[in-house]
N, C-alpha and C positions, 0 to 999 in steps of 0.2 A: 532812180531819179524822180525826182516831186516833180508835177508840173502843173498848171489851172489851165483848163480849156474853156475858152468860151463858145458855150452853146447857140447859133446863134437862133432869131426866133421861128423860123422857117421850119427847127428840128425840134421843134419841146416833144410834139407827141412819139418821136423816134428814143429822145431821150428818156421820157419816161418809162417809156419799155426799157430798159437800156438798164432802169434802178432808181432814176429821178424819182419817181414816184414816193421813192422812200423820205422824202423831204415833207409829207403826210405827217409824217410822225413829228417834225420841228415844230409844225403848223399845231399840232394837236397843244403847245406846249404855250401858245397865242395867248388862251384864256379867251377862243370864240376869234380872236379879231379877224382869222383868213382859216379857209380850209382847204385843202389839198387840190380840188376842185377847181376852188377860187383862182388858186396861184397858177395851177397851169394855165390856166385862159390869162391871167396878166401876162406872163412871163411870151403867151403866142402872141400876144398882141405889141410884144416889143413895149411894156410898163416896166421890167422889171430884167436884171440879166443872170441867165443860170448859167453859173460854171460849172467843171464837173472838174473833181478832183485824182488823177492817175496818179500812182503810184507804181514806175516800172509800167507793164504790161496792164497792169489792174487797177479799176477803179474802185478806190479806196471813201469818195465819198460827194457829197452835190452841197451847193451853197445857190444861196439867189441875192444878188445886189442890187443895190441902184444908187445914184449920183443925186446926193440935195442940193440943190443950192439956193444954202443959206444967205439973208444979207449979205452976211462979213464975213463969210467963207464956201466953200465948197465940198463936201464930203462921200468918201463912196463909204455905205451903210451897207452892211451885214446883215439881209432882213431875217433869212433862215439858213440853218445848217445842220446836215446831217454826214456825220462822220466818223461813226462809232470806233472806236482801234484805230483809224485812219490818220492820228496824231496831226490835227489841223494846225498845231503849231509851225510844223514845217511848209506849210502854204501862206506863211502870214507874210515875210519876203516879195512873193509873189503877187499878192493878193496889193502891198504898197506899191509895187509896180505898177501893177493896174490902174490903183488910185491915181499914181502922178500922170501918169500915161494920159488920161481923163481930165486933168488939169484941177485937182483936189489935193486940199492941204491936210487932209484927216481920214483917219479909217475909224468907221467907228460899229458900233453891236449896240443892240439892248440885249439883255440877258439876267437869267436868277438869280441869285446868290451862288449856287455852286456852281454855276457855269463860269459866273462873271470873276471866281476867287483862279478856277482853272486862266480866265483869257489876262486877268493879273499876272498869274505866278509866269504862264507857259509863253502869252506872247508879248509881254509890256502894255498891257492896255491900262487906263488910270480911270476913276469915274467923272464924269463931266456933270452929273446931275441925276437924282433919283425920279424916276415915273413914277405916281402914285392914283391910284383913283378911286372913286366910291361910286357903286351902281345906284343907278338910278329909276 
């Protein structure tokens, strides 16, 4: 059985012993914008919400969200994930529950090209717009 547990912020440093930690690695994947460091301290300060993904008995993988709210809508954002084998498609159900639940009309990711062609095929996601930037 899938199921998303919300962490809540009281426990990040329990969960990262736990494997959160491994969400270091999503962070590495930023291009600078957050580090493994960083997130834990938003995520204890209640900025940001870590769920942790079981599978059966076994955690299978961590994700971190949080709630935008836009003008003209409201959305729960996918900031990182890590879930190797852990076939995140199967939490994505779960993961719109949460959304509604939080009173949000959208789920939504940033992500690479190969991620974003997996979160097309695996969970119905569509693009809404390209990010692009030039250093300065």
């Amino acid at each position: 059985m899938s199921r998303l547990i919300v962490v809540p912020a009281t426990h990040i440093d329990r969960a990262w012993k736990e494997g959160a930690h491994r969400l270091a690695e999503a962070c590495a994947t930023s291009g600078g914008e957050i580090t493994g460091d960083q997130l834990k301290m938003m995520l204890s300060r209640g900025e940001r919400i870590l769920v942790r993904m079981d599978e059966g008995a076994e955690i299978v993988g961590w994700a971190v969200l949080g709630i935008e709210q836009l003008p003209n809508m409201r959305a729960l954002y996918v900031y990182e994930l890590w879930a190797p084998g852990g076939h995140f498609e199967r939490f994505v159900d779960e993961t719109k529950a949460l959304a509604e639940a939080h009173g949000c009309s959208a789920l939504r990711c940033a992500a690479k090209p190969a991620q974003a062609r997996l979160y097309k095929r695996l969970a119905g996601f569509a693009p809404v717009y390209e990010t692009l930037e030039v250093q300065l």
